[in-house]
Residue frames as qw, qx, qy, qz and C-alpha x, y, z in Angstrom:
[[0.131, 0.603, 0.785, -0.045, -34.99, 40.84, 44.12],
 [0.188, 0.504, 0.206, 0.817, -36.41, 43.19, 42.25],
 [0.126, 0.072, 0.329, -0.933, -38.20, 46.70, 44.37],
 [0.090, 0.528, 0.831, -0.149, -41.86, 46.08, 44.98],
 [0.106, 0.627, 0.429, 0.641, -44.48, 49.20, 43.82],
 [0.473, -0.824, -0.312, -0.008, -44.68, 50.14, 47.20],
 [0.580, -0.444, 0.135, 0.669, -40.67, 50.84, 47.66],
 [0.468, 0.290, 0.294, 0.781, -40.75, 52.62, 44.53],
 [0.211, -0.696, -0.436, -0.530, -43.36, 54.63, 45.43],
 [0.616, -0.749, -0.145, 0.197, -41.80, 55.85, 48.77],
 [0.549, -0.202, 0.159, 0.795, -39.04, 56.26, 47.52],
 [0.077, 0.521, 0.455, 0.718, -40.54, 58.70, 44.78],
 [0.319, -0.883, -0.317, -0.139, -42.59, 60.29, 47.78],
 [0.521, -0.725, 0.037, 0.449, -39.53, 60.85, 49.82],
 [0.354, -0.096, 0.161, 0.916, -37.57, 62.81, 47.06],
 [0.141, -0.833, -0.345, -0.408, -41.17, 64.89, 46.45],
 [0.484, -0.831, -0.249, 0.113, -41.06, 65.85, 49.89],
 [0.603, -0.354, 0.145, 0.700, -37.26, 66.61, 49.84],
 [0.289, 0.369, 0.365, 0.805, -37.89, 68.50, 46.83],
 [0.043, -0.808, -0.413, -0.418, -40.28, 70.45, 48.49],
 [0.542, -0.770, -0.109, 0.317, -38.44, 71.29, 51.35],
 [0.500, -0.133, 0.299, 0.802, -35.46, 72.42, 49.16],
 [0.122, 0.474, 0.280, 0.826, -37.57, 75.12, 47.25],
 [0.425, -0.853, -0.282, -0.111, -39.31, 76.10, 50.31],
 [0.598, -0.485, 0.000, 0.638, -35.65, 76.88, 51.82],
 [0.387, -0.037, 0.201, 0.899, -35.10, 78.69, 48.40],
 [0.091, -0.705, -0.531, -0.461, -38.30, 80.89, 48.84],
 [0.613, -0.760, -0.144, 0.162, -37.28, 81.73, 52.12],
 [0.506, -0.312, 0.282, 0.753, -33.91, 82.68, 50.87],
 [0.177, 0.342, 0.389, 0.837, -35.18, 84.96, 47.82],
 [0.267, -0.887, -0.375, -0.043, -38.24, 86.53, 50.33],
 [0.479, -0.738, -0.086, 0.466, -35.27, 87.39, 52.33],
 [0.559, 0.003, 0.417, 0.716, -33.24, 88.66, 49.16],
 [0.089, -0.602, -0.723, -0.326, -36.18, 90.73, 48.20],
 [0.372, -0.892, -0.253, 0.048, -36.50, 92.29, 51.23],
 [0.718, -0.269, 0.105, 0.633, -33.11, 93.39, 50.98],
 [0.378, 0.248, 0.443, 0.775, -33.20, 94.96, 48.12],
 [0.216, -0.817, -0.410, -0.343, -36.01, 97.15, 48.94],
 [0.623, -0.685, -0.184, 0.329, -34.29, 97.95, 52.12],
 [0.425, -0.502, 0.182, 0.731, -31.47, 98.98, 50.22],
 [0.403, 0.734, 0.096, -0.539, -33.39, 100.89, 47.60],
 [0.383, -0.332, 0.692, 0.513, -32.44, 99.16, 44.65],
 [0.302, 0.158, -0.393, -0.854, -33.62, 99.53, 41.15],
 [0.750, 0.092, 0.122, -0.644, -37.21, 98.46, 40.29],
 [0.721, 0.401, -0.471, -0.313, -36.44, 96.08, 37.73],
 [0.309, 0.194, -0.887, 0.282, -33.67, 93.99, 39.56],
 [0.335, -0.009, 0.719, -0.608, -36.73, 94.04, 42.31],
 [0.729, 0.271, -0.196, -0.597, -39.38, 93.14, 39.89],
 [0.841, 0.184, -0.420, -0.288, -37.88, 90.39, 38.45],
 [0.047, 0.198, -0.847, 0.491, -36.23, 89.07, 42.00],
 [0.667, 0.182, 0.342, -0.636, -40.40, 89.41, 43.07],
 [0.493, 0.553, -0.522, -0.422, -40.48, 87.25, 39.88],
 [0.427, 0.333, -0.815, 0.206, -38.40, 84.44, 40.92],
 [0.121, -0.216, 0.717, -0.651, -40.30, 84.38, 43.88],
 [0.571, 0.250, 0.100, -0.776, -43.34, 83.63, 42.15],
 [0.847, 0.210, -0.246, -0.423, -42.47, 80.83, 40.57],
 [0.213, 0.289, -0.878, 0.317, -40.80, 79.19, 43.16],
 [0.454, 0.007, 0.568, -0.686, -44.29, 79.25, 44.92],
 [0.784, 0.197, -0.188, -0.558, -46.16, 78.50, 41.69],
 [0.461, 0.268, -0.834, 0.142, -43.05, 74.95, 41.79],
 [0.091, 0.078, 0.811, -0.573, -44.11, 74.41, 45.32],
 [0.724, 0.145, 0.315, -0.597, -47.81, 74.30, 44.78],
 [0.867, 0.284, -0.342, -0.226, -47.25, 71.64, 41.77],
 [0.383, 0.182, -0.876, 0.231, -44.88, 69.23, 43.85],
 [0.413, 0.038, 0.594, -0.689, -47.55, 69.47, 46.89],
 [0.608, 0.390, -0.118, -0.681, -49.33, 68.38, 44.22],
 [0.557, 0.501, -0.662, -0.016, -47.48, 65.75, 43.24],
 [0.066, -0.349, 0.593, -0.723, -47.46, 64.75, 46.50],
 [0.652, 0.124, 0.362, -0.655, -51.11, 64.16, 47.49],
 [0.865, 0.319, -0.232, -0.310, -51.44, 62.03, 44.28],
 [0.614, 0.115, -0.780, 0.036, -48.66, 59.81, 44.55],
 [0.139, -0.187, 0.790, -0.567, -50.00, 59.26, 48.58],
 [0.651, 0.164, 0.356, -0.650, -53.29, 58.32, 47.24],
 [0.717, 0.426, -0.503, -0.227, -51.64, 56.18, 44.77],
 [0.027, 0.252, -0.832, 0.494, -49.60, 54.77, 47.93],
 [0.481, -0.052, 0.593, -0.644, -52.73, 54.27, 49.73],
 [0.702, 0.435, -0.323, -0.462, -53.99, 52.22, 46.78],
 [0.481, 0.414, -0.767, 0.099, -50.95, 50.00, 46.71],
 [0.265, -0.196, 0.750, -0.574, -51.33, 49.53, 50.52],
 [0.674, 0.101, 0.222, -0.697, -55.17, 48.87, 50.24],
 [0.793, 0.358, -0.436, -0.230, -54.30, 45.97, 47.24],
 [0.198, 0.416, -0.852, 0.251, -52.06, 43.86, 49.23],
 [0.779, -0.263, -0.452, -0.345, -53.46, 40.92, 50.47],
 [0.898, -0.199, -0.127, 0.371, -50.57, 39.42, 52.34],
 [0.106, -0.952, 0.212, -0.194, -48.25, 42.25, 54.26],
 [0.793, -0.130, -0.370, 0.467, -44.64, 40.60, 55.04],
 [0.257, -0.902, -0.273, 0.213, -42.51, 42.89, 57.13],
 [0.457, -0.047, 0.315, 0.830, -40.69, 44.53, 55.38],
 [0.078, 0.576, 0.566, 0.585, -43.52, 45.73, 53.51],
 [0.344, -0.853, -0.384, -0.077, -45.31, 46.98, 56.40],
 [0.491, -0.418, 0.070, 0.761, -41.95, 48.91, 57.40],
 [0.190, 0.021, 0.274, 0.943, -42.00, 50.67, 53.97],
 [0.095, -0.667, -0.547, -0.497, -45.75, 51.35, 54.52],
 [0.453, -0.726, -0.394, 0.335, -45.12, 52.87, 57.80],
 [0.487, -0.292, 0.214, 0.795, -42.26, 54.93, 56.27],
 [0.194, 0.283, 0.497, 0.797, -44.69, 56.16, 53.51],
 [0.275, -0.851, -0.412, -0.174, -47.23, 57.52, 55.81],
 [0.526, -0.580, -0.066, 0.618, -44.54, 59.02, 57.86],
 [0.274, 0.031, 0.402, 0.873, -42.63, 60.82, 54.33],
 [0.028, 0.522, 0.540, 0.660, -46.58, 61.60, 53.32],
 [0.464, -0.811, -0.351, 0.070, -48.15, 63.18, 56.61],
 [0.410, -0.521, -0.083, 0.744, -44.90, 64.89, 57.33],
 [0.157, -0.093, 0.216, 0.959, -45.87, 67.44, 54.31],
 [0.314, -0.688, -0.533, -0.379, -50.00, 67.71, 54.91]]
């Protein structure tokens, strides 16, 4: 049987979220890379554009958060349309409020 709009759409939330946790590790790993360098007086430039990299790992992380919010209010949509909930469904709707709350 084919995936319903509601599994796809959880699924799709839970690699958002996963994506976001994977550039939040690698913001946290170039803050700390950053601070190194500075620590260990290294040229401007290589700190510049390291300060760089850091910048648009935030600017990535604000557009998947992004990404995010919409496809949970697209979730909440899907949810809201169902007439008739088997359980299964209601499993993967419990699972998509879990995947979407765990990154508000």
């Amino acid at each position: 049987m084919a995936p319903t709009q509601l599994e796809i759409r959880t699924r799709a939330l839970g690699r958002l979220v996963k994506e976001y946790y994977l550039y939040q590790e690698e913001l946290l790993a170039q803050q700390n890379h950053v601070r190194l360098l500075k620590s260990q007086n290294h040229d401007e430039y290589e700190i510049r554009k390291q300060e760089e990299v850091e910048v648009d790992t935030k600017r990535v992380m604000i557009e998947v958060s992004k990404k995010i919010n919409e496809l949970y209010l697209v979730l909440a949509d899907v949810v809201n349309q169902l007439d008739t909930i088997p359980t299964d469904t209601r499993e993967n709707m419990e699972r998509a409020k879990m995947v979407g709350l765990q990154t508000i």
